[in-house]
C-alpha positions as CSV (number, residue, x, y, z in Angstrom):
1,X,-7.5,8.4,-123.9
2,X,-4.7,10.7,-123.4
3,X,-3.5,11.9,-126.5
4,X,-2.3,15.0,-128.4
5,X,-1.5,15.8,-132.0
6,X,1.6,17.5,-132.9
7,X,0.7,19.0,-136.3
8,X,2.7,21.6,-138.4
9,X,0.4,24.3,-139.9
10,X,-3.1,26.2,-138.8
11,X,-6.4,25.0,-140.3
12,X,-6.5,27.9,-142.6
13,X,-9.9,27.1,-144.7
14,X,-13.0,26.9,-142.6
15,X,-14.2,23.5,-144.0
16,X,-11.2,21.8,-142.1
17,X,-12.1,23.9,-138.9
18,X,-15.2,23.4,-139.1
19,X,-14.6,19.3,-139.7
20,X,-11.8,19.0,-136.9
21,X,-13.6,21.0,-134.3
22,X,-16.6,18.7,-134.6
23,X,-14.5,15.5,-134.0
24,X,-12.3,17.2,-130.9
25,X,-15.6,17.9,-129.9
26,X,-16.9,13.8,-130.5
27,X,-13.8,13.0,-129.1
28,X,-14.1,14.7,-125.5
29,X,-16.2,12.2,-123.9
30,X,-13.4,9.4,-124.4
31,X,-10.8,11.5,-122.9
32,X,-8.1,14.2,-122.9
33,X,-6.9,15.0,-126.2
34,X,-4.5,18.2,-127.1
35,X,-3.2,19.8,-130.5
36,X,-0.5,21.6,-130.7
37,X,-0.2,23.7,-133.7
38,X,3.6,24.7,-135.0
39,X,4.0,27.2,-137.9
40,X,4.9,25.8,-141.6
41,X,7.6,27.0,-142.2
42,X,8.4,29.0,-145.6
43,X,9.7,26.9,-148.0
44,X,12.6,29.1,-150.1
45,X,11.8,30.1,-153.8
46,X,14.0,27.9,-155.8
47,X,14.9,25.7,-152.7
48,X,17.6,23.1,-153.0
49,X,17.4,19.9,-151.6
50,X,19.6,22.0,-148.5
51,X,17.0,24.3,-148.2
52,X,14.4,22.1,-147.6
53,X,16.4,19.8,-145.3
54,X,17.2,22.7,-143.2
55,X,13.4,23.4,-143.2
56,X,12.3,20.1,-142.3
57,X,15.2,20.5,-139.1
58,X,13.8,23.7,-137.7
59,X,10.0,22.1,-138.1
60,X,11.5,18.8,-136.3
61,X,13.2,20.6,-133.5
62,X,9.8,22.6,-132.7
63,X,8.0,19.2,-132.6
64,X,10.6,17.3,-130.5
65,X,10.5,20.0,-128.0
66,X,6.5,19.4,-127.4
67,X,7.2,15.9,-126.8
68,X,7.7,14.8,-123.7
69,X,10.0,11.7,-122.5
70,X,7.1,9.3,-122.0
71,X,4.9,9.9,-124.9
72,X,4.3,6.9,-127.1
73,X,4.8,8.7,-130.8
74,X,3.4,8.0,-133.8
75,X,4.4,9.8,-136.9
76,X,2.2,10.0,-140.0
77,X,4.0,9.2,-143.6
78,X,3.3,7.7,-146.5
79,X,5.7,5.1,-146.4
80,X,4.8,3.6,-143.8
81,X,2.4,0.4,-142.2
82,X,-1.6,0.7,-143.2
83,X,-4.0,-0.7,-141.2
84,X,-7.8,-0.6,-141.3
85,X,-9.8,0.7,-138.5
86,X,-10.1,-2.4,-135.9
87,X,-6.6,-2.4,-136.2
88,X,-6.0,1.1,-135.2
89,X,-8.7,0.6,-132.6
90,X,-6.7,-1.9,-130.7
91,X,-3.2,0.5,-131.2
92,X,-5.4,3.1,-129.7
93,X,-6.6,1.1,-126.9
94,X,-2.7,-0.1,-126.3
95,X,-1.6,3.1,-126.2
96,X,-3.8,4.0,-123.4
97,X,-2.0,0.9,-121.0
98,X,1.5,3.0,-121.6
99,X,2.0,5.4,-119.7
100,X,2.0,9.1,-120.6
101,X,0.4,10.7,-124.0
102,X,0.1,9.2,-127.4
103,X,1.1,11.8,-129.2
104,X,0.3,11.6,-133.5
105,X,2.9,13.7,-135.7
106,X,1.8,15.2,-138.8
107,X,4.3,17.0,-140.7
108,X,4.5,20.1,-142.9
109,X,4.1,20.5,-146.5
110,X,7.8,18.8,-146.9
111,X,7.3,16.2,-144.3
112,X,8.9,15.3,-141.2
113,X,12.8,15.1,-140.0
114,X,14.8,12.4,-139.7
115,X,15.3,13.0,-136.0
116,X,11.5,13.2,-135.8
117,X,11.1,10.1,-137.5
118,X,13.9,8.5,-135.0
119,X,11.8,9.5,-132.4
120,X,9.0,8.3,-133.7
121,X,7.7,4.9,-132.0
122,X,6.0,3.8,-134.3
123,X,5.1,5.3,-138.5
124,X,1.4,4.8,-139.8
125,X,-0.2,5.5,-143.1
126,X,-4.1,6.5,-144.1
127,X,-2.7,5.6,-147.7
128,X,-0.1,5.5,-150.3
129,X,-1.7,9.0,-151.7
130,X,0.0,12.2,-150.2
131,X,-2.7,14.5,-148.5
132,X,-2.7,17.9,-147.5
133,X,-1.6,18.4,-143.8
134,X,-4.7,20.0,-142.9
135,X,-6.9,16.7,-144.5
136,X,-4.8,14.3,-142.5
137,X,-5.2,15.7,-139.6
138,X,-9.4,15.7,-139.9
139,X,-8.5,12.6,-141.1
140,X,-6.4,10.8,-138.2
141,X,-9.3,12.5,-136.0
142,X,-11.9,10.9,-137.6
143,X,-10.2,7.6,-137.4
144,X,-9.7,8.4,-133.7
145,X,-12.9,9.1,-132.9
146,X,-14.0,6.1,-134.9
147,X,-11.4,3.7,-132.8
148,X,-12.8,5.5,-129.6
149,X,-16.2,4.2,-130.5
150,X,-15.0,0.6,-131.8
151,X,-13.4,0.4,-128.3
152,X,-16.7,1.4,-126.1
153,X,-18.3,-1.4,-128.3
154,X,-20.7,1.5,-129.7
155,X,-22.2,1.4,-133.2
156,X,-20.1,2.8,-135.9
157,X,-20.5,2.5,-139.9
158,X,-18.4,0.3,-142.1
């Protein structure tokens, strides 16, 4: 696996630290994995729809410039294609034949660009429900980790 995550915000509360550093740590033995961490923006008191497009712009640009020409990207949303975990599994395992990184997006509090979602090569969901940036992040590395393991053929729970 060569992979990063391109993720707007820090882990501020320990619990999410504490969860995410145990699966990057799980996840080492399958392979190179990187996150980058891009600051969340400010969202204006009394923000117009303006505002908060011109937020979502400067938070896309900074992502688009840490991805790289060959890397396979997949952007997080809500409206967007579920699968379950097999089926992520084998996306994984795909993503390893391409060349270059697969490289997840999760967005800020607002979401991500439309010239990040252009980008994007593909859009997944975890779920119809809107999460916290900082959950879907422990999330999608959980479901990594759990894909890594489907994929070695190792035990992992249903």
């Amino acid at each position: 696996m060569n992979a990063a995550i391109v993720c707007v915000g820090r882990l501020r509360e320990k619990y999410f630290q504490d969860a995410a550093g145990e699966y990057e740590k799980r996840l080492s033995r399958f392979g190179k994995l990187e996150i980058i961490e891009l600051p969340d923006l400010p969202e204006p008191a009394n923000a117009s729809d303006a505002d908060r497009k011109k937020v979502m712009d400067k938070e896309g640009e900074s992502i688009l410039a840490r991805i790289k020409p060959g890397d396979r990207v997949t952007a997080l949303c809500v409206d967007a294609k579920q699968m379950d975990s097999e089926a992520f599994a084998r996306r994984l395992k795909e993503g390893d034949m391409h060349p270059g990184r697969q490289v997840f997006v999760i967005g800020g509090s607002l979401g991500l660009s439309e010239q990040v979602l252009r980008r994007a090569d593909e859009k997944i969901s975890f779920s119809k429900m809107t999460f916290p940036h900082q959950l879907a992040r422990v999330i999608l590395l959980e479901q990594m980790y759990r894909a890594c393991k489907i994929n070695a053929g190792e035990r992992y729970h249903k």
